[in-house]
C-alpha positions in Angstrom: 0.0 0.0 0.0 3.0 2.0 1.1 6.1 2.6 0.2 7.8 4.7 3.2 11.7 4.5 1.3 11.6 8.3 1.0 10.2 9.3 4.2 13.1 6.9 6.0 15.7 8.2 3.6 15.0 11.9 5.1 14.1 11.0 8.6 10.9 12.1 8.4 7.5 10.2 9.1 4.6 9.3 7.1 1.3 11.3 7.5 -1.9 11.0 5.7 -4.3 14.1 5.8 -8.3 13.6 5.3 -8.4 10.2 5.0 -11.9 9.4 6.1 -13.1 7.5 9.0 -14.0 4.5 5.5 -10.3 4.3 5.2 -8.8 4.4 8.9 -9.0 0.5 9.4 -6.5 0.0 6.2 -4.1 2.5 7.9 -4.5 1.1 11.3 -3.6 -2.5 9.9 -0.7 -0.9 8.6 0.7 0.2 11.9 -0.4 3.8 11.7 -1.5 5.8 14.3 -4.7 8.2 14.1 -5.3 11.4 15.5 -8.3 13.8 14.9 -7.5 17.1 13.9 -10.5 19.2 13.5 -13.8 19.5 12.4 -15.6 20.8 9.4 -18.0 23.9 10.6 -20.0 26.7 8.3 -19.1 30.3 10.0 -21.7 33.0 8.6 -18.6 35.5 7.8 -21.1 38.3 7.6 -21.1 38.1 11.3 -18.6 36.4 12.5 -16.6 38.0 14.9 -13.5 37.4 17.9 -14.4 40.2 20.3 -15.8 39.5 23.7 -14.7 37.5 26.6 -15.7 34.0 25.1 -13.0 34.8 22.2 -10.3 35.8 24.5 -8.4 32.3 24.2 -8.7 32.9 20.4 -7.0 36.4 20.3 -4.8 35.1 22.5 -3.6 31.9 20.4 -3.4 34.2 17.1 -1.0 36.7 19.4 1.5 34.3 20.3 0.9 32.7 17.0 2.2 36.1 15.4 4.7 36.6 17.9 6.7 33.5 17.6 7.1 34.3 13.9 3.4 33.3 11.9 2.6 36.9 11.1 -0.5 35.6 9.3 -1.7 34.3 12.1 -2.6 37.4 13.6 -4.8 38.7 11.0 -8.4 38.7 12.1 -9.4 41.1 9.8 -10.8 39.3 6.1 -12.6 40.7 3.1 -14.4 38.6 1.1 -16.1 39.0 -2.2 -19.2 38.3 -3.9 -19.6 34.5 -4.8 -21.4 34.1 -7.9 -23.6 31.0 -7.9 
């Protein structure tokens, strides 16, 4: 299923990204871990917003984000424009 040459050959590991919850038995039976790393969500960006107290840990992740060198990070500020259907 695998071939895992080049990832030994640079010391770096094998990751698979959206695989499905369909497909995580054949990875598990090939000795791969799993690990959940988010969720899909629909945010109404018309009024979406991270002020307030209950967004404080956001701001907060964004600002240290930005501060250790992710300067995109701490952009909370996005334009979007008309999607045509």
């Amino acid at each position: 299923m695998f071939d895992d040459v080049h990832c030994e050959s640079n010391g770096w590991s094998p990751a698979f990204y959206q695989t499905g919850p369909d497909n995580l038995p054949i990875f598990t039976e090939a000795g791969f871990d799993s690990l959940c790393i988010g969720h899909e969500a629909i945010v109404d960006v018309r009024n979406f917003s991270l002020s307030g107290n209950s967004k404080q840990s956001i701001r907060t992740a964004l600002n240290k984000l930005n501060k250790n060198g992710f300067p995109w990070a701490g952009s909370t500020r996005v334009t979007f424009g008309r999607v045509s259907s």
